[in-house]
C-alpha angles and dihedrals in degrees: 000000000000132000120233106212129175134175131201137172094229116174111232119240098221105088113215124187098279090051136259107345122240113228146181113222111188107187106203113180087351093307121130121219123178135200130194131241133204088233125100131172129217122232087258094040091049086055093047100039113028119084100219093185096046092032095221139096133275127251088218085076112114089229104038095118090049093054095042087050090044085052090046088052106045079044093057089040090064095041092255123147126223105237115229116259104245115200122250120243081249089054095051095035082060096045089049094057091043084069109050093048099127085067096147092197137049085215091055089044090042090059092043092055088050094049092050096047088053103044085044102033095107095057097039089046091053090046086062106040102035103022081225114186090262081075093056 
């Protein structure tokens, strides 16, 4: 059978005395696990870090690379492997573009945007409707 795992840096709610605590969850068969970190914001950094719609950290954060390499090295401790960032339809749909930037005519680059949005209509559609992880 296979496991479903996911990580995450979450900020915790509670407020100690340092500020909000940084934290891992791994949720491994729908069971949470979390994992403290040595990092902490403050109210205002929480504000001015912390991504509250998306629910993940800036990068603007000073430490940003020492949490996500915190995260990498707690991951590879439990055996876990980092899954592989796949590009969203909107990624690709910019890269595509970027390509074909020397298109001369709006009629050349009409017909390109309808041929992309044929060959690629099923995955776009189900990223839409599902938020499927090949939205993510």
């Amino acid at each position: 059978m296979k496991t479903n795992t996911t990580a995450k840096i979450v900020i915790f709610p509670q407020q100690t005395k340092k500020g909000f605590p940084l934290k891992i969850r791994i949720i491994q068969n729908r069971k949470p696990t979390y994992i403290g970190l040595k990092y902490f914001l403050t109210e205002n950094q929480r504000l001015k870090y912390w991504n509250a719609t998306k629910k993940e950290l800036r990068h603007s954060y000073p430490f940003y690379d020492d949490v996500n390499k915190e995260l990498d090295d707690e991951l590879k401790k439990l055996g876990i492997e980092k899954k592989k960032e796949i590009d969203t339809p909107l990624d690709e749909f910019k890269e595509y573009v970027q390509s074909f930037h020397r298109l001369s005519s709006c009629r050349r680059f009409y017909h390109f945007i309808i041929e992309y949005g044929r060959s690629h209509y099923h995955r776009i559609r189900s990223c839409l409707t599902y938020s499927s992880d090949i939205c993510s």
